[in-house]
C-alpha positions as CSV (number, residue, x, y, z in Angstrom):
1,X,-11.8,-38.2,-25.8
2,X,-9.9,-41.0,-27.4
3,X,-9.8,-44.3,-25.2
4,X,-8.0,-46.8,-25.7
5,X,-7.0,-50.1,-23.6
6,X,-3.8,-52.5,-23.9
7,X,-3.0,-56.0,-22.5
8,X,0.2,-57.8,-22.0
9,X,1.7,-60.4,-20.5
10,X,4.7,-60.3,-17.8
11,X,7.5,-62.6,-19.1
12,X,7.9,-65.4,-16.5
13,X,10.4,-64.1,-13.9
14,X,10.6,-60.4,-15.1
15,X,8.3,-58.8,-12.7
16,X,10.4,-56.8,-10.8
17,X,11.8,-55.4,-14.5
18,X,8.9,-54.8,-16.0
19,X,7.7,-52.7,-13.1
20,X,11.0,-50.7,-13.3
21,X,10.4,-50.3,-17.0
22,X,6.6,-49.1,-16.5
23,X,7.5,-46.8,-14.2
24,X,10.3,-45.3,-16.6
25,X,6.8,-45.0,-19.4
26,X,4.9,-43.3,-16.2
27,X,7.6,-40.8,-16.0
28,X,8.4,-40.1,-19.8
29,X,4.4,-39.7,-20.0
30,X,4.2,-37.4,-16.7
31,X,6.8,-35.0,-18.6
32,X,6.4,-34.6,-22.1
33,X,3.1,-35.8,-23.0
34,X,0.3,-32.8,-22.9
35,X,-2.7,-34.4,-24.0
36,X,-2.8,-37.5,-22.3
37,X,-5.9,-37.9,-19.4
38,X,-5.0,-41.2,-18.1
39,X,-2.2,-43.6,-17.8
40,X,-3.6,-46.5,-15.4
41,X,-1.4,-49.5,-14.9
42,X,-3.0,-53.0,-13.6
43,X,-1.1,-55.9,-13.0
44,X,-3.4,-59.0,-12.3
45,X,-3.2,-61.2,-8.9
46,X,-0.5,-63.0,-10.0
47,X,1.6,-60.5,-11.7
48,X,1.8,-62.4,-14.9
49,X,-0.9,-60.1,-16.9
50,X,-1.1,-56.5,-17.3
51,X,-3.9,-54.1,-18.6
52,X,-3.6,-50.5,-19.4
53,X,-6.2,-47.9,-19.3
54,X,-5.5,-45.2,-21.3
55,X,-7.4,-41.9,-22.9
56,X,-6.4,-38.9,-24.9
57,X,-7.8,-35.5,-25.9
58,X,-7.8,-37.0,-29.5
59,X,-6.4,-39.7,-31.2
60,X,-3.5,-37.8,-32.4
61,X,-2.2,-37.4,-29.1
62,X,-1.8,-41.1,-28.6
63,X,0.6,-40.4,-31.4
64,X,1.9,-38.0,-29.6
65,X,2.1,-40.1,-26.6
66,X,3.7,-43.2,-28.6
67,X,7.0,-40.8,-29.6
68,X,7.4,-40.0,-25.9
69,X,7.8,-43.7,-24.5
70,X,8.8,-45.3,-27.8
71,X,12.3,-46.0,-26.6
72,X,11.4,-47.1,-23.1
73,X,8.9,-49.1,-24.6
74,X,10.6,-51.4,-27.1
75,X,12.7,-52.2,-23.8
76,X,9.4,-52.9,-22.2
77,X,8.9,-55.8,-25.5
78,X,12.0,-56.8,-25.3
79,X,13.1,-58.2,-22.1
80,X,9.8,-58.2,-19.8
81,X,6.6,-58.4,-21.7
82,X,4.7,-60.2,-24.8
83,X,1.9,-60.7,-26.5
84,X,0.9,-57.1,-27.0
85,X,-3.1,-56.6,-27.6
86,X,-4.5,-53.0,-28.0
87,X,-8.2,-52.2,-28.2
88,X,-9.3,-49.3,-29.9
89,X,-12.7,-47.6,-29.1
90,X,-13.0,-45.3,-31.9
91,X,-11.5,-44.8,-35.5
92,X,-8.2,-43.4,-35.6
93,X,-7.2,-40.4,-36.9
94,X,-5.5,-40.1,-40.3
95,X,-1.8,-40.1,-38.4
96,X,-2.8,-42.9,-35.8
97,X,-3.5,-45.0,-38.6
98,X,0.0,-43.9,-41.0
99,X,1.5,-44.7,-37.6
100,X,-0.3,-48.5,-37.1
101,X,0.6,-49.1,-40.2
102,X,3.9,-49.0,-39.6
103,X,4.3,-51.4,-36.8
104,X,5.4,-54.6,-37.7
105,X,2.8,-57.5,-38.9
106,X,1.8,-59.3,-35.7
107,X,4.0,-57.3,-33.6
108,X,0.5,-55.9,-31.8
109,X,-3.0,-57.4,-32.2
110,X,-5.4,-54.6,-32.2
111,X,-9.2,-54.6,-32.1
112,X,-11.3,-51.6,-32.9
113,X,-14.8,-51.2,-31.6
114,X,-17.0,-48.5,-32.8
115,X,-19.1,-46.5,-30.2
116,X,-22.7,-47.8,-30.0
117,X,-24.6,-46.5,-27.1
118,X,-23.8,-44.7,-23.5
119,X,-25.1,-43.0,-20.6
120,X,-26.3,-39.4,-21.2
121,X,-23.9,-37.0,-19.7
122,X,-26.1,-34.8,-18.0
123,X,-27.1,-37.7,-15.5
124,X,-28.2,-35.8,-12.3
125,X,-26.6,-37.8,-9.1
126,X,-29.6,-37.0,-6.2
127,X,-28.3,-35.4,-3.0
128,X,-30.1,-38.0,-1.0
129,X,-30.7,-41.2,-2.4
130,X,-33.7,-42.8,-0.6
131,X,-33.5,-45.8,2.1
């Protein structure tokens, strides 16, 4: 799995757009992607910050995934949001990184973390827990 996590802020007074224009990425990504696992919006309190949660089969479907909503989402950049900041949790594949490459210099700030330690997956969940 290939997570990865964005950040961006609402432009002040384009809520109600920029929640038109991520539901227009929801849909493009319900329909065309097929190796996208999750596509979680947040939008903080106030509605002036928004995270996105997002994991793929491999990092090459986040390529993938980027050709679906490309369109829909330079309108996102455009008229309702800024400051763009993607965090990457593993090294991208050889066409994720072409594809980086070619966004413009400080278009996106991206931070990559490399995987350090986690929970073993075969973590056994008791039927009772004890009182």
């Amino acid at each position: 799995m290939y997570a990865v996590t964005a950040r961006l802020k609402v432009r002040e007074g384009e809520l109600e757009g920029f929640k038109r224009q991520a539901a227009e990425m929801m849909r493009l990504a319900r329909e065309r992607d097929t190796k996208t696992l999750r596509y979680d919006w947040f939008l903080g309190d106030d509605g002036t910050e928004c995270e996105v949660h997002e994991a793929y089969v491999d990092a090459d479907a986040l390529v993938e995934h980027a050709q679906h909503v490309g369109e829909a989402r330079d309108k996102l950049f455009r008229h309702f949001a800024a400051s763009h900041h993607m965090t990457f949790y593993e090294e991208p594949s050889p066409a994720l990184a072409g594809a980086m490459k070619a966004i413009p210099p400080g278009a996106v700030k991206v931070t990559r973390f490399s995987f350090f330690q986690g929970l073993d997956a075969d973590v056994k969940v008791p039927d009772e827990i004890p009182a």
